[in-house]
Every structure is written in C-alpha cells, then in structure tokens.
C-alpha positions as CSV (number, residue, x, y, z in Angstrom):
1,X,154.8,212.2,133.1
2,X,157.1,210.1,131.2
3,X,159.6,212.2,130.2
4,X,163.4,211.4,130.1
5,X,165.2,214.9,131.2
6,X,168.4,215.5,130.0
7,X,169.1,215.7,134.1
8,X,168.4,212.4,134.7
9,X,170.7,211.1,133.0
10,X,173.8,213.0,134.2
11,X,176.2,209.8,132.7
12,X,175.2,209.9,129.1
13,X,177.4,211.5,126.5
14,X,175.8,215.3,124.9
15,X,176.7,216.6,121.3
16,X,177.0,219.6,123.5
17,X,180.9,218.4,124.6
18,X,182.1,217.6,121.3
19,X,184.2,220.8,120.5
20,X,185.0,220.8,123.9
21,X,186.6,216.9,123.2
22,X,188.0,218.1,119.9
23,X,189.6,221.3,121.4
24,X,191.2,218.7,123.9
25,X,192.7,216.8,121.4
26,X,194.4,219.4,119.6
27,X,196.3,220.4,122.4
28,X,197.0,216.5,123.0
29,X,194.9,217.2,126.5
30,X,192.2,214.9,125.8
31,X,190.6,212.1,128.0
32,X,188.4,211.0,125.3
33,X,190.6,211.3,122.0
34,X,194.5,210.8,121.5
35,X,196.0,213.6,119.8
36,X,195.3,214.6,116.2
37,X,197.4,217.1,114.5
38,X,194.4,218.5,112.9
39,X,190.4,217.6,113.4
40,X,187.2,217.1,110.8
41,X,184.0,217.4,113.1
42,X,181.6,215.7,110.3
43,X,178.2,216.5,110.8
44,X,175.5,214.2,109.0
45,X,172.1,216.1,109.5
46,X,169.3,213.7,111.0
47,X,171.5,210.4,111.4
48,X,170.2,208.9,114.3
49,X,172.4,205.8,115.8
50,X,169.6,203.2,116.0
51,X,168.5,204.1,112.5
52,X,172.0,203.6,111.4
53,X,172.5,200.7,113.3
54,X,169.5,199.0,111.5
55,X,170.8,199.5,108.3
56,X,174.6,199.0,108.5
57,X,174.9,196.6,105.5
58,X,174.3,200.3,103.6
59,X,176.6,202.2,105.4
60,X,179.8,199.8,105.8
61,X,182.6,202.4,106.4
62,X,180.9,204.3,108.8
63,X,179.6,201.1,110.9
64,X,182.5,199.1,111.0
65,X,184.2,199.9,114.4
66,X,181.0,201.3,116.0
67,X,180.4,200.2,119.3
68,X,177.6,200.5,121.5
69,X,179.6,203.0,123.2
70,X,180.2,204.9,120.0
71,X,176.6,207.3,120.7
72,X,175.6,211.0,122.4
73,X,172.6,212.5,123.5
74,X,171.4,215.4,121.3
75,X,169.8,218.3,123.2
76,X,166.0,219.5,123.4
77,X,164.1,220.0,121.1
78,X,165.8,217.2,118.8
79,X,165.8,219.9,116.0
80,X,168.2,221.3,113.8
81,X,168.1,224.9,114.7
82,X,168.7,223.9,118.5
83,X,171.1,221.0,118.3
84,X,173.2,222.2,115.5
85,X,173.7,225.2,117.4
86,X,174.7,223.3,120.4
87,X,177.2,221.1,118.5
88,X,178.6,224.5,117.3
89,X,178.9,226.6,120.5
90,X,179.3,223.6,123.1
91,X,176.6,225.2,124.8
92,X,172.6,224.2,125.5
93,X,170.2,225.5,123.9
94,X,168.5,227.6,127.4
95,X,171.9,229.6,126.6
96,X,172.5,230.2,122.9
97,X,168.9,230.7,122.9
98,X,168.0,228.7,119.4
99,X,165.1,226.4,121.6
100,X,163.1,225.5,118.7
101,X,162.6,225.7,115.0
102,X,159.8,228.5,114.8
103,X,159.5,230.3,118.2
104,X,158.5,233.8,119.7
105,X,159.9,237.4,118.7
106,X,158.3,238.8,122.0
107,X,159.4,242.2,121.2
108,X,157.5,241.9,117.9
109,X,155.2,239.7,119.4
110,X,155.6,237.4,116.3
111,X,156.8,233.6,115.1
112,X,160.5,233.2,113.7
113,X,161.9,230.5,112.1
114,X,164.9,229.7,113.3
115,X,166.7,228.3,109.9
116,X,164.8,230.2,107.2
117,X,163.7,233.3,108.8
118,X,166.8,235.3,109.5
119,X,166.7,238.1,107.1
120,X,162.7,237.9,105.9
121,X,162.1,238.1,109.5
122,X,164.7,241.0,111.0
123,X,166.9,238.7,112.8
124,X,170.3,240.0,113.8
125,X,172.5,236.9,114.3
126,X,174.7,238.4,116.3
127,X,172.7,239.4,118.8
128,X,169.6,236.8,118.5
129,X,172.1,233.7,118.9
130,X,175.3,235.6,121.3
131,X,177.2,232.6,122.4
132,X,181.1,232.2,120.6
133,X,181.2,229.6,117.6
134,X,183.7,226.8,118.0
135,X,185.6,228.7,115.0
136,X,186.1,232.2,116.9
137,X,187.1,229.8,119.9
138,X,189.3,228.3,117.6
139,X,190.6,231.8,116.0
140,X,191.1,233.3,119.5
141,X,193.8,230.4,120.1
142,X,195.2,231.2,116.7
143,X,194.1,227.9,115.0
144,X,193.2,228.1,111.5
145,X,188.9,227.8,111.6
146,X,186.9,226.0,108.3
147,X,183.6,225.4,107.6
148,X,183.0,223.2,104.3
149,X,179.0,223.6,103.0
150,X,176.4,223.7,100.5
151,X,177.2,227.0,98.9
152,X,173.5,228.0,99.3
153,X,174.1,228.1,103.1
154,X,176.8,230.5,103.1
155,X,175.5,233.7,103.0
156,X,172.3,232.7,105.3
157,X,171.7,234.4,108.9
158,X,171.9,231.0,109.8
159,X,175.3,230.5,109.1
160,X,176.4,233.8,110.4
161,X,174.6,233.2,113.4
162,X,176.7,229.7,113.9
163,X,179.4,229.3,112.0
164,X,181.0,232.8,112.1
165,X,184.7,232.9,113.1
166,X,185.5,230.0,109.7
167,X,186.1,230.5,106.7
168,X,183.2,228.6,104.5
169,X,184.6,226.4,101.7
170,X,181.2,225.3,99.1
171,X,181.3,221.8,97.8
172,X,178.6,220.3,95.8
173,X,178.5,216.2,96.6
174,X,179.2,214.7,99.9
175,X,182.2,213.0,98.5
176,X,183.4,216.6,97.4
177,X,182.4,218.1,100.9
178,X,184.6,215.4,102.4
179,X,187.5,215.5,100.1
180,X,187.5,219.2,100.8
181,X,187.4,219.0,104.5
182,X,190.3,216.1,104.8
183,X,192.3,218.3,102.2
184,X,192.1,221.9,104.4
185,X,193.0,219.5,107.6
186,X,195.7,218.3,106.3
187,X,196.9,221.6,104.6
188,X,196.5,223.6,107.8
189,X,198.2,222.1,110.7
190,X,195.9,222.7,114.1
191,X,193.2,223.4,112.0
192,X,189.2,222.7,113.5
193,X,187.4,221.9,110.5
194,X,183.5,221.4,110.0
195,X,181.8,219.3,107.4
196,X,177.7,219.4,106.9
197,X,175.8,216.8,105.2
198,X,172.3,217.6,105.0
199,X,171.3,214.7,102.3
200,X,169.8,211.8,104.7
201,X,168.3,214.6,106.7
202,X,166.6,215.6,103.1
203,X,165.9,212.2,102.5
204,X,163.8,211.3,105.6
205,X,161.5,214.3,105.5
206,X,160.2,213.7,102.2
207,X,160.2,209.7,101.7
208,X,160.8,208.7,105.1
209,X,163.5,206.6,106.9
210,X,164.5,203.5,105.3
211,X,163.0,204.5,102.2
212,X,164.9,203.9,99.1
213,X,166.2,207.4,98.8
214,X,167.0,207.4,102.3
215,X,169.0,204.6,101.7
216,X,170.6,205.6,98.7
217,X,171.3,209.1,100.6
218,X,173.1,206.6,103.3
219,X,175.1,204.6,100.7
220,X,176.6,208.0,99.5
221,X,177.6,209.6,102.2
222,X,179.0,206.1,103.3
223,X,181.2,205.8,100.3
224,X,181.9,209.8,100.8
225,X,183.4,208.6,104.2
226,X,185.2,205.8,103.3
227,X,188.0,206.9,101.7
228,X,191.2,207.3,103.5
229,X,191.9,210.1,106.4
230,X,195.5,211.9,106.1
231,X,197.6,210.9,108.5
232,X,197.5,212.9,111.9
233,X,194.2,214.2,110.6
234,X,191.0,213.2,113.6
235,X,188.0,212.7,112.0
236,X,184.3,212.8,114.5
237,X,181.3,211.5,112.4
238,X,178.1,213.0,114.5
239,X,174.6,214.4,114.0
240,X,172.3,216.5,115.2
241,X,169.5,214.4,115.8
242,X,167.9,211.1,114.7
243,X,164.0,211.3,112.9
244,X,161.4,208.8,113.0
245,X,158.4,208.0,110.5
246,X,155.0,209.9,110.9
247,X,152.2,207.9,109.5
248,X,148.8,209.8,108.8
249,X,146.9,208.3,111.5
250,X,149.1,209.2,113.9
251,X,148.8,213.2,112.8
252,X,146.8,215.1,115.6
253,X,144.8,217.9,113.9
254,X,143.8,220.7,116.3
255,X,140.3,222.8,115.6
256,X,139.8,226.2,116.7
257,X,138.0,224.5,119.7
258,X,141.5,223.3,121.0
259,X,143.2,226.1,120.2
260,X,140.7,228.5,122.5
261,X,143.1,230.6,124.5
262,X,146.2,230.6,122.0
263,X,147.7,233.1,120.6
264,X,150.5,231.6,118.7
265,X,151.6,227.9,118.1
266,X,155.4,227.5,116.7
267,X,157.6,224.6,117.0
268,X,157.5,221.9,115.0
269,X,154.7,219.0,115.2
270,X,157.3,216.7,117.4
271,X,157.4,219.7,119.8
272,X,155.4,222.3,119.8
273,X,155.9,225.9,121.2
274,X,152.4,227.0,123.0
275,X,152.0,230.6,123.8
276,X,149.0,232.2,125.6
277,X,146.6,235.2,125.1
278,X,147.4,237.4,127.8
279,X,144.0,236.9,129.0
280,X,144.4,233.0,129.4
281,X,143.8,230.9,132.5
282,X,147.0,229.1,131.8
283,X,145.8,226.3,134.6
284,X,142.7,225.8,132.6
285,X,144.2,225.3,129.3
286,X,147.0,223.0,130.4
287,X,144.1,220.9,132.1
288,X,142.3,220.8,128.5
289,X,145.3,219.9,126.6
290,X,146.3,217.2,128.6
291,X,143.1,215.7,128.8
292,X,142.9,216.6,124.7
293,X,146.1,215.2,124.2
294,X,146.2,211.8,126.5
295,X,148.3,209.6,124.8
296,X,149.6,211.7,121.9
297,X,151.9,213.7,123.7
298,X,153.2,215.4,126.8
299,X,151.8,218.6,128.1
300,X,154.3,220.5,130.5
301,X,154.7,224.4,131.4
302,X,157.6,226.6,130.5
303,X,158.2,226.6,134.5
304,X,158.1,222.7,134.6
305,X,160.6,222.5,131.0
306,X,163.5,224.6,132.5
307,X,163.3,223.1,136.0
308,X,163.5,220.1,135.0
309,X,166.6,221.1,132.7
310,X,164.9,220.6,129.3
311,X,167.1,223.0,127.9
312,X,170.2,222.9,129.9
313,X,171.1,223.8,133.3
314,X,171.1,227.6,132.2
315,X,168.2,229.3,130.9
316,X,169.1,233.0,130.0
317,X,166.1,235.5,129.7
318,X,166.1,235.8,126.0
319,X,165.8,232.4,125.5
320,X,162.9,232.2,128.0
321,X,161.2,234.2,126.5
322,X,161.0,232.3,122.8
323,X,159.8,229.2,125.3
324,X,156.3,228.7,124.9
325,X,153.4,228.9,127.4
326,X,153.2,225.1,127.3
327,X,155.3,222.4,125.4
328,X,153.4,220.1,123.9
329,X,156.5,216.7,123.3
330,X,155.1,214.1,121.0
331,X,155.0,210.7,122.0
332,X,155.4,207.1,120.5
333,X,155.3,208.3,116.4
334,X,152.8,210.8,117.0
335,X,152.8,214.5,115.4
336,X,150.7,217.4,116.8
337,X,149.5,220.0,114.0
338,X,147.4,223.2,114.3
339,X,144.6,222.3,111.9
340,X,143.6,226.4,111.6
341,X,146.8,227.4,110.2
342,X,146.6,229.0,106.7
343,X,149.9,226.4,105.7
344,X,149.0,222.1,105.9
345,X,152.1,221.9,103.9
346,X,153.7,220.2,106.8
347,X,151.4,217.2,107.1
348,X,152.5,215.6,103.9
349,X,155.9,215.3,106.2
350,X,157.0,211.6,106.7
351,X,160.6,211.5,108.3
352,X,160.3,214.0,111.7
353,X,162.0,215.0,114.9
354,X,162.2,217.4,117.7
355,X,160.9,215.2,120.3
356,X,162.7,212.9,123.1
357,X,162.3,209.6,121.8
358,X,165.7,207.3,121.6
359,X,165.5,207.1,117.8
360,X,165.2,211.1,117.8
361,X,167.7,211.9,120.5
362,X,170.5,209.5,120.3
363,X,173.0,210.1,117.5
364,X,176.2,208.4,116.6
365,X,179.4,209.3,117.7
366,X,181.9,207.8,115.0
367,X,186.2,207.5,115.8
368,X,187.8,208.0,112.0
369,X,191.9,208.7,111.0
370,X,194.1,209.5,114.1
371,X,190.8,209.1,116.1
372,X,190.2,205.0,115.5
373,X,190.6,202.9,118.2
C-alpha cells in the first residue's frame, strides 16, 4: 500500500503541538516562538498550504513572509471533527477519541455525527470527547481562556465538547472575529485566545476550491488578517485541514452487491468508516473491497490503521471502538459513496477532505505580531 503514516514521518511538524508551542511561548520557554505577552491561535477551517500557496496574489497579508518551512501535518482522518479536536486538546485523535466525522455508537449500535449530532443523537461531551481543552489547561495555570466564534456554534455539543474551559465571544464577519480576538489579547495580559473561521471551509464544499467564492472567501479573511497585531500580542494562523475538488467521474457509487456483509458505513466519502455484520468473514470482504476498489482507494483493517499509527501512537478503547471494520482512504481525487443510503445529498459535494493526500493534510503554519520573524 501506498499510504504515508503519520509514523513515517517522525520530522514533520503536527497541528497536534501547537498549544503545546503556544503554551511555551507564554511562559517565554519556547524553542519555536519568542515570547508573546499574550497569543491569538487563528484557525481558518479547510486552508490547506498548497491551495494557499497557489493563490497568494488573493491572500497577500497572510502569504507575505511564508516560507516553505511555514507548514504542519494535520492528523487522520483530515476532517474537522478529528483535527479541530486535536488542534484543541494537543492530543491525536486514537486519544480524544473524535476519529471521524460520522462513526459508531457501539453501545447503541448506531452512526453519530461528530459536528451535528451531539444533542439529536445523546452525546455527552464530556464524557464522549474526555481529553482537557487547551482553555482548562490554560485556566488551571490561571491564564485568562477565550474563544471568539460564530454565535450559532456556541451553545453546540461540539463546542462544549472542545472548547470548554473559554469564555466564547460571537462575532459575525471575519474582520469582526479578528478585531475581537486581537482586542481580548491585548486586554488580558497571558491570555490564550482562539479565533474560528469557517468561511473558505464553506466555500470549497459547495463551489469548490479556486472557485470564485472560494476566492472571494480568501480575499476576506485575508484583509480580516491584515490589519495590525497589538504589540506583545503572538498571532498563529493554522487550519485544520486542506480539501481538494471531487469531480463526478471520480464518485464511486457502491450497490448493495458491494455492500454484502456491512452493517454500517460512516465517515465521510475521503474516508470511510467500514463496520461488519457480526456474522462477516472480515478476510473475505477486505479481499472484495480491495479488488472492488483498485485504484480508487486504500483498503486497510482497523488492526493495520492503529499499528501503523493512523491515529496517533495511543489508541484508547473508546476510540477503537468508533474505528471501523475496514477504512476505506481515498486516493488521487477520488470519493467513495454508499449508493444504498436513503441521503445522495453528499454527492453534489465539490470541495472534500478526510483523506491523506498533501493538499488535504498539509496546512499552513503562519508567524503574525510578536510571532514574525
């Protein structure tokens, strides 16, 4: 297989260290950042570096002093729920337990979604996602703790579930978002505070990446980000994950033929979650989807997926259980969809991620105020 493991590349940078860096720097401890007084961690969902790269004429401020060096690694799967969570705990997904965007409620023996699905589905964010935010880290050592966001977001399980410990501040624009943000940084001497920009992230599902919303979505969160930092204020400009473009002949459709053996499919069409009837000769199905799926994607077990470290080098046994069966990881600009399910919805999808391709996984890593080199 053809699979780049987060293991075998023990060099490259994670989102996973970030708070860790940022932590650092506040107590002027750092190896990676000098000292701030205060630090924004700016989060602009689904902003992959090479995507950003090819279109730095529209995003001036934020492309001006990147360097090549200037990128991380997100986590698997490339997907919000999981590498949002990550950047938020500084821990992998095999141990905050978030390891896809729709995966298994084995007690209930049902499919949860991971962003949506808190409260429809019974989810106790305390308990389903366990690990300590960045913000009660940053409460516990008596530094003030923010989190600026759409106001729709802040009563969701998700939020509670990641960004409990802050105190959420709504803004409407991304220049508003940002203002807020600098303003609370500067305010609140030692103060961790988050900014979440989910516009390009928007964008790219429904037109696509470089379309002209996605670009315009660039331009503003590009002029929201270049006004000036206050001074002893440390400003990191990340993401989550990248996305790339899903054409319609490039969709894999799977009949109730393929499906003969499954019980539940969840994931997302990048990466999907494969879980088995009890009944199942799991050897004989993996053998029929990697023969169904030669060339389209990846076929591995949940045995081979932590092993090789797909999910960090600690795997807790909640968050084994929400693995699938099999993982079924996209390849080249393919997407993988269960042609029986009652919702197609998801096919009329253009901008996607969740798989291990550089355009999904590598993100930018941008210095801004007491951070620029």
């Amino acid at each position: 297989m053809s699979l780049m493991l987060p293991s075998e590349s023990p060099s490259a940078r994670s989102i996973v260290g970030v708070a860790g860096d940022l932590f650092a720097s506040l107590r002027a401890e750092s190896d990676v950042l000098p000292p701030a007084q205060s630090v924004v961690l700016v989060v602009v969902d689904g902003l992959g570096a090479i995507s950003l790269r090819g279109h730095a004429g529209h995003a001036r401020a934020l492309t001006a002093g990147m360097t090549k060096r200037d990128t991380a690694q997100s986590v698997f799967p490339s997907t919000t729920a999981a590498a949002l969570t990550s950047i938020l705990t500084g821990v992998w997904p095999g141990e905050h337990g978030l390891v896809g965007y729709r995966v298994l409620d084995a007690r209930r023996d049902v499919l949860v979604n991971q962003l949506t699905g808190w409260e429809s589905e019974g989810l106790d964010p305390l308990t389903w996602q366990p690990a300590p935010t960045i913000f009660e880290q940053a409460v516990a050592a008596a530094r003030p703790a923010f989190a600026v966001g759409v106001a729709a977001y802040e009563h969701s399980g998700f939020t509670r579930a990641t960004l409990r410990g802050a105190e959420f501040v709504a803004a409407s624009t991304p220049a508003e978002r940002v203002a807020a943000a600098y303003g609370l940084a500067e305010q609140h001497p030692g103060a961790l505070v988050y900014c979440y920009l989910p516009e390009v992230d928007k964008a790219g599902h429904k037109h696509g990446v470089a379309s002209a919303e996605w670009v315009a979505a660039l331009e503003d969160i590009d002029s929201a980000l270049s006004v000036r930092v206050p001074s002893g204020v440390g400003v990191l400009v990340t993401s989550d994950h990248g996305m790339v473009d899903v054409p319609s002949r490039r969709q894999a459709v799977l009949d109730a033929s393929h499906l003969a053996g499954v019980r539940h499919v969840g994931g997302e069409p990048r990466m999907l979650h494969v879980h088995l009837e009890p009944d199942a000769v799991a050897a004989d199905v993996v053998a029929r989807w990697r023969a169904d799926l030669d060339g389209v994607a990846d076929v591995l077990t949940r045995d081979e997926a932590i092993a090789g470290g797909l999910f960090g080098p600690r795997v807790t046994d909640d968050a084994r259980s929400r693995v699938g069966d099999l993982l079924v990881v996209a390849r080249g600009v393919w997407a993988v969809y269960d042609g029986t399910a009652a919702d197609q919805r998801g096919r009329g999808m253009i901008g996607q991620h969740g798989g291990l391709t550089p355009e999904e996984r590598t993100v930018p890593v941008i210095r801004l105020g007491a951070f620029s080199r």
